[in-house]
VMD Tcl script that draws the C-alpha trace (Angstrom):
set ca {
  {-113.79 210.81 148.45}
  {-112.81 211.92 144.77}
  {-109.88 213.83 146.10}
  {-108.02 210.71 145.30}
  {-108.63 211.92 141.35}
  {-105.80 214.65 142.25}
  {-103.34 211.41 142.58}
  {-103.74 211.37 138.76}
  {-103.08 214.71 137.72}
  {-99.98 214.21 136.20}
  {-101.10 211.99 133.42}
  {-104.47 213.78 133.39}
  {-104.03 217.82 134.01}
  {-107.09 218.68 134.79}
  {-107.66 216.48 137.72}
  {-105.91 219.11 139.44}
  {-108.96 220.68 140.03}
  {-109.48 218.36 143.26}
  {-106.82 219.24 145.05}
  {-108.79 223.00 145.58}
  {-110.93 223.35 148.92}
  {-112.98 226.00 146.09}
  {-113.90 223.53 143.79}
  {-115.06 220.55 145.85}
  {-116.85 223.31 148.11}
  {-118.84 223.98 144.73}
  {-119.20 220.35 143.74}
  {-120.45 219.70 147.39}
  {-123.03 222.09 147.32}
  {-124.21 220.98 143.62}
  {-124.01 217.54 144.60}
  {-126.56 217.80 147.72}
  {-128.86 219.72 145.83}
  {-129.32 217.41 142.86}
  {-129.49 214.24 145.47}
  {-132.43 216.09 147.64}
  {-134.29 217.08 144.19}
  {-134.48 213.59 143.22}
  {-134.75 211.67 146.20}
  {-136.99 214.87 148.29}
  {-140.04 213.55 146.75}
  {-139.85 210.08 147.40}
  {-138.64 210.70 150.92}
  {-141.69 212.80 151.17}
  {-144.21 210.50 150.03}
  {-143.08 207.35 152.43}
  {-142.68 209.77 155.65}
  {-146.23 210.62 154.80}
  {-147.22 207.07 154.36}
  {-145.60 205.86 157.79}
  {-146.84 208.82 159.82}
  {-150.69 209.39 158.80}
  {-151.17 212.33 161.28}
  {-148.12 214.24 160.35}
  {-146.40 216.05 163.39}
  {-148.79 216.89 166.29}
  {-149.64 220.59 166.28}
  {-149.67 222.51 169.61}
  {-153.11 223.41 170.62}
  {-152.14 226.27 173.03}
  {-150.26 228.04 169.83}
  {-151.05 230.17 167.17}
  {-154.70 229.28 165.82}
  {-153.56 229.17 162.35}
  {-151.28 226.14 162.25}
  {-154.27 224.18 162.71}
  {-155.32 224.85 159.68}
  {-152.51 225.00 157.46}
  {-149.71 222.90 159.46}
  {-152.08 220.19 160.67}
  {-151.18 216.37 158.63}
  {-148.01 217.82 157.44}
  {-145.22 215.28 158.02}
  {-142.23 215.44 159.60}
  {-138.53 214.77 159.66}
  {-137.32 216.04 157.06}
  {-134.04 216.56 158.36}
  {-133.45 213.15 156.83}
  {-133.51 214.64 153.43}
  {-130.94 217.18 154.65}
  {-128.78 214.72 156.09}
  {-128.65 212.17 152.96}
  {-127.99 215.07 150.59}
  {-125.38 216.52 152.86}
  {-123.28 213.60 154.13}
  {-123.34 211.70 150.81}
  {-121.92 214.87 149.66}
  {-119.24 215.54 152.22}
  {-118.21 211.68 151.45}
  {-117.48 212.58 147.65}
  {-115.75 216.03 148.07}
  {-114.08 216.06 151.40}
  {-110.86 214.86 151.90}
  {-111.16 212.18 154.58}
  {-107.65 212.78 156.28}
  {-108.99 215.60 157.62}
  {-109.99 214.79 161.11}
  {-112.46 217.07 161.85}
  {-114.75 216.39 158.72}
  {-115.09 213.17 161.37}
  {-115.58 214.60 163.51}
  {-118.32 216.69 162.41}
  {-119.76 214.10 160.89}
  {-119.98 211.98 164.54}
  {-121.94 214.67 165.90}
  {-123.83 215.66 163.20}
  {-125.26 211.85 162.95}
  {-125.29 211.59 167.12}
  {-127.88 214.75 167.41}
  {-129.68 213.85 164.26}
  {-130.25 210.58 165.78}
  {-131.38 211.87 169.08}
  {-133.44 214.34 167.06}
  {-135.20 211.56 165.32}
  {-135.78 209.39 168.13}
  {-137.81 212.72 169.50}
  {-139.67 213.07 166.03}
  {-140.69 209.43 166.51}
  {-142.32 209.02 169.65}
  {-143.84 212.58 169.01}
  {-145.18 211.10 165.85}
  {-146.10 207.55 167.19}
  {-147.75 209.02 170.55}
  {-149.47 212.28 168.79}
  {-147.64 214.82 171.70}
  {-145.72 217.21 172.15}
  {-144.03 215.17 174.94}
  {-141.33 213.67 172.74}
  {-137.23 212.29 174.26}
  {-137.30 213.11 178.20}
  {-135.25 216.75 178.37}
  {-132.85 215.16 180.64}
  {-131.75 212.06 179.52}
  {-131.91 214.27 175.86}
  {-129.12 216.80 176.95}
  {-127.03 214.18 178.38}
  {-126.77 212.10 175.43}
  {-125.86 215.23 173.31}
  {-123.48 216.41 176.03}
  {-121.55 213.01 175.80}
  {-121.39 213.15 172.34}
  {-119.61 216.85 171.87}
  {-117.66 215.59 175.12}
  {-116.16 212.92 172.98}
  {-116.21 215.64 170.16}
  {-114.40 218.01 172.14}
  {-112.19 215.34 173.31}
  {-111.21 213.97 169.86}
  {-110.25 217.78 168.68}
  {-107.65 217.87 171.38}
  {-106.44 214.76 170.42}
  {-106.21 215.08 166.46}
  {-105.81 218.84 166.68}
  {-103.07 221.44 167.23}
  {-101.83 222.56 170.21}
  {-103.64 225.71 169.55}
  {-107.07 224.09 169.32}
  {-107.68 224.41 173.37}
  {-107.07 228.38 173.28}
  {-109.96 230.78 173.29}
  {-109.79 233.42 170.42}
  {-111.62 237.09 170.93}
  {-113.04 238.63 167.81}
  {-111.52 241.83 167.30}
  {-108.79 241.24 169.57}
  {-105.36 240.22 167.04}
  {-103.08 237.40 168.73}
  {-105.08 237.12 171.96}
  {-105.77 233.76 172.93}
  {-106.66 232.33 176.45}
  {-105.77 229.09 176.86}
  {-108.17 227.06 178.67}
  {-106.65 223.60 179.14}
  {-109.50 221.17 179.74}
  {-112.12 223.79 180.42}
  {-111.77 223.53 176.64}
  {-113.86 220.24 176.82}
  {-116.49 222.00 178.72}
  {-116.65 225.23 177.17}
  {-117.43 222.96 173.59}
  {-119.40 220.89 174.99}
  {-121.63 223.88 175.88}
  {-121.46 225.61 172.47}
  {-122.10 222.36 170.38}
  {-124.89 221.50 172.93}
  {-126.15 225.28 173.05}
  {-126.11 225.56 169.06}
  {-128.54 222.32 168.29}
  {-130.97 222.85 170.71}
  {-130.88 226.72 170.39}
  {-131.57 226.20 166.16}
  {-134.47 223.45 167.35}
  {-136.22 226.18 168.79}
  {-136.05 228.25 165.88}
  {-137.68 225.78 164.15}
  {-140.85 226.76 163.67}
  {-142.89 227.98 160.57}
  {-142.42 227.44 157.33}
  {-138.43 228.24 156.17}
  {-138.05 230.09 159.65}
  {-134.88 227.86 160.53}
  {-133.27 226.35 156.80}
  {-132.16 229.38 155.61}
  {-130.31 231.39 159.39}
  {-128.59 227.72 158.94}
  {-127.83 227.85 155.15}
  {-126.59 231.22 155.60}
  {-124.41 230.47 158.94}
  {-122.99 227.76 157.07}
  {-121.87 229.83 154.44}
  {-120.53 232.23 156.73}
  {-118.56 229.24 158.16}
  {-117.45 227.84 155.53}
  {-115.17 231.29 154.36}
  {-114.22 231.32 157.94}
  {-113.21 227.34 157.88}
  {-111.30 228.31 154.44}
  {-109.06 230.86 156.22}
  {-108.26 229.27 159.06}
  {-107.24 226.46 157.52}
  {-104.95 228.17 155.01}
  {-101.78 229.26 156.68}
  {-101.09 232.31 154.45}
  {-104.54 233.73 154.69}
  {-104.79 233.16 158.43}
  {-101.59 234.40 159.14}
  {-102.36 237.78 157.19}
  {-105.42 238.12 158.98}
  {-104.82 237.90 162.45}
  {-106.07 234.62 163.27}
  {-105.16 231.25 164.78}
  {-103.87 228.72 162.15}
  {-105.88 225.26 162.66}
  {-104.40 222.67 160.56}
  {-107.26 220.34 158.30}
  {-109.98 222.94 159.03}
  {-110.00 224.24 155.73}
  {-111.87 221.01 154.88}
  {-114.78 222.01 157.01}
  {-115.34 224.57 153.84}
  {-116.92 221.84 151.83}
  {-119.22 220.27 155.10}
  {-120.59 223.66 154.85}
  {-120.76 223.94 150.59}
  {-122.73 220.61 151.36}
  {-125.33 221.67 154.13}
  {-126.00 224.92 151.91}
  {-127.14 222.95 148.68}
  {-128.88 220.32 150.89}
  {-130.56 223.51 152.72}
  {-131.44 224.57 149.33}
  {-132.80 221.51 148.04}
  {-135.22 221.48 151.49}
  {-136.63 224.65 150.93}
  {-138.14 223.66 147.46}
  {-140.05 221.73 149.48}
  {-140.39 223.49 153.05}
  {-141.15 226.73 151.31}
  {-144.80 228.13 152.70}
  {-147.11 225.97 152.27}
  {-144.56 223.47 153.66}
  {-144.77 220.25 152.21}
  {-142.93 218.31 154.89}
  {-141.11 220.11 158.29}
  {-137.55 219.89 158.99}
  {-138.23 218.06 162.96}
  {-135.84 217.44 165.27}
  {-133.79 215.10 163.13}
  {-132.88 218.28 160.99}
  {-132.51 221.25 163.15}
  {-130.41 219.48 166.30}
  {-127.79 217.64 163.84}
  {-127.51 220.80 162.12}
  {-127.22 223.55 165.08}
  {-124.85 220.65 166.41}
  {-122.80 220.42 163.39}
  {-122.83 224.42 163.34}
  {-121.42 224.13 167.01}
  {-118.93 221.71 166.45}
  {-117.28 223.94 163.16}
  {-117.45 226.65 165.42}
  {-115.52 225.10 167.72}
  {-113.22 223.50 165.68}
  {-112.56 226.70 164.13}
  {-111.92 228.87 167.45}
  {-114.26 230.76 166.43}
  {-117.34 230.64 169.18}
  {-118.20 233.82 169.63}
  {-118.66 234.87 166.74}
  {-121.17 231.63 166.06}
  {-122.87 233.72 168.75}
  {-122.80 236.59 166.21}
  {-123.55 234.95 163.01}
  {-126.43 232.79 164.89}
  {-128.07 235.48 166.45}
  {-131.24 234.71 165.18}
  {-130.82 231.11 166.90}
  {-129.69 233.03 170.30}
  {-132.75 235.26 170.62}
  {-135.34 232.74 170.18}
  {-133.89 230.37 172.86}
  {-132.98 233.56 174.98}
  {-136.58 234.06 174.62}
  {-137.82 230.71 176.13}
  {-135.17 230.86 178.89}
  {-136.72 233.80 179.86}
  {-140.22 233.24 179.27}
  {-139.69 229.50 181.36}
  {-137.84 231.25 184.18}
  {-140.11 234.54 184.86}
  {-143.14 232.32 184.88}
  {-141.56 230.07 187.48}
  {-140.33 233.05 189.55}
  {-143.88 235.23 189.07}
  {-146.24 232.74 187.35}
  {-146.92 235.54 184.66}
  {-145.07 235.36 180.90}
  {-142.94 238.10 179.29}
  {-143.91 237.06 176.14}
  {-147.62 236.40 174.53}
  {-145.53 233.09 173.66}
  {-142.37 231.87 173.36}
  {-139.79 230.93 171.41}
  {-139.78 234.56 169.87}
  {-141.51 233.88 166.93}
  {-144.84 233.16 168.13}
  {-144.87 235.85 169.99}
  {-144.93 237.72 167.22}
  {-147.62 235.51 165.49}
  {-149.80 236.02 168.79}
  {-149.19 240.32 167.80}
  {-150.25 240.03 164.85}
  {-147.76 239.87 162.62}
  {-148.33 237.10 159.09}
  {-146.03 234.00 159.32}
  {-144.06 235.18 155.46}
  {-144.00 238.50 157.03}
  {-142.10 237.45 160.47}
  {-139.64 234.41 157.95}
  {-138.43 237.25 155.64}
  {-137.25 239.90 158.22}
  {-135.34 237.13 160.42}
  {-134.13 236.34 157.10}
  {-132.39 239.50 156.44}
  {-131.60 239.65 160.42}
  {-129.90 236.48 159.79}
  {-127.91 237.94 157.11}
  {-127.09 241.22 158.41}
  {-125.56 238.97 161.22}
  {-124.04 237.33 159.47}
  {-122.15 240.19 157.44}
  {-121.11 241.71 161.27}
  {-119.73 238.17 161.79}
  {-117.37 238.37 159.00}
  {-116.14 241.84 159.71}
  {-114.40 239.75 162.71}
  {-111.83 238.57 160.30}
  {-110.85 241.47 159.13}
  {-111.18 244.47 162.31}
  {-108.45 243.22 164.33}
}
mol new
graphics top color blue
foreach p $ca { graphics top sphere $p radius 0.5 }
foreach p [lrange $ca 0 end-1] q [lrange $ca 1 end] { graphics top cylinder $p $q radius 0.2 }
display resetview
């Protein structure tokens, strides 16, 4: 909460500096990344100590991970989420409801995520937080999300915006509720199943976030919005630095998650961040093009939709196995080999994501 440094600026000039989005975005990111290089290690070293095993790898998977992913620990997430939301508590500017409000459900699906991580850890399976009871906890949580924008939000913040499409907006009335609850829900269980070698999921969600953050930026500036096209949402522009944050804490992970992975990300990392993806999405009208920017994250749980449903319908698989990117393991293909390209797929994505601002 330095913003409150700007309150001074008039005896001290340079304090100034706080007032810009730019400049805590950039202290943000530095921030998380120095507190996860310091503290990584020693959150490392005590997850290892508690868990003994590590996370339980799947016997009916790729043969490989039981050699080289077998007694690594997980749940790292909770490195990403100290680095990030100490962080977003120095830089952002707390009036700003929806740095709340991405906070609430960044902490609800991280918690949900880590109560998965534990009994997976505790009971050595796979069979972690019953689906169910799972996707109704994180539905109530980006219902009261959802709710809370409407609320705190512009009038505006109910309307559905079409990339491409310059002044168009459907307005959906309480189908809004739904309709977010879906994407925040959809994001942090569609980046879990992305999550699944070594840097496969960190970086799509490093580079998403940066791609949200610039859109955050704009729409919350009302000159820059305006000139663009797009709908004006008041205190979004805040959401800039939640994303400057989850970059450097992203960073800071993949020191450490880089191949051979020291510790994996679990549930506790990749649901609180697809969530919080979801949930700036949302908040910025900008859905559909989360679909665009998260491709990567679409096509892998695509791919187990699929795969689940054709084997229910015809008891035979699409895929040698699912999400995406074991099937490509089972074809052949080395685990750095399959990380890089959905790397730059992530990017490219990305890129067409942005154009949206612009083509209208």
């Amino acid at each position: 909460m330095l913003t409150f440094l700007a309150d001074f600026s008039q005896t001290f000039g340079g304090l100034n500096v706080f007032r810009y989005i730019t400049f805590r975005t950039g202290g943000a990111t530095v921030t998380a990344l120095l507190l996860v290089f310091l503290f990584g290690p020693a959150i490392i070293n005590a997850l290892r100590l508690k868990q003994g095993k590590g996370q339980p790898i799947r016997l009916d998977g790729p043969e490989s991970h039981l050699l080289t992913k077998k007694g690594t620990p997980t749940m790292g997430g909770l490195m990403i989420l100290f680095g990030a939301i100490v962080s977003i508590l120095l830089w952002a500017n707390p009036k700003s409801p929806f740095v709340w409000i991405v906070l609430m459900v960044t902490l609800g699906f991280g918690a949900i995520g880590f109560y998965d991580d534990y009994l997976k850890v505790t009971r050595q399976t796979h069979d972690g937080f019953s689906g169910r009871a799972r996707l109704a906890i994180e539905a109530l949580i980006a219902g009261i999300a959802c709710a809370a924008m409407t609320y705190f939000g512009p009038a505006n913040i109910t309307g559905l915006a079409l990339p491409l499409v310059n002044g168009f907006v459907l307005d959906m009335g309480l189908f809004f509720i739904l309709f977010g609850v879906f994407v925040i829900v959809g994001a942090g269980n569609a980046v879990n199943l992305t999550d699944g070698l070594d840097g496969l999921a960190i970086v799509p969600v490093m580079i998403a976030a940066g791609t949200f953050g610039v859109i955050a930026w704009v729409v919350g500036n009302a000159i820059f919005s305006t000139h663009l096209g797009v709908n004006f949402i008041p205190g979004t522009g805040e959401l800039a630095v939640v994303c400057g944050a989850v970059i450097g804490a992203g960073l800071g992970f993949l020191w450490f998650n880089a191949p051979p992975a020291s510790i994996f990300m679990g549930d506790t990392g990749s649901l609180a961040l697809g969530g919080m993806l979801g949930t700036i999405a949302v908040a910025t009208k900008h859905e559909i093009v989360l679909a665009i920017v998260g491709g990567l994250f679409v096509l892998e749980a695509v791919s187990v939709i699929m795969q689940v449903g054709y084997f229910k319908m015809t008891g035979r698989r699409i895929f040698l196995m699912a999400p995406f990117h074991h099937h490509l393991e089972k074809m052949g293909w080395a685990e750095p080999q399959i990380v890089i390209r959905m790397w730059i797929f992530s990017f490219v994505l990305a890129m067409a994501g942005l154009v949206t601002l612009k083509v209208r």
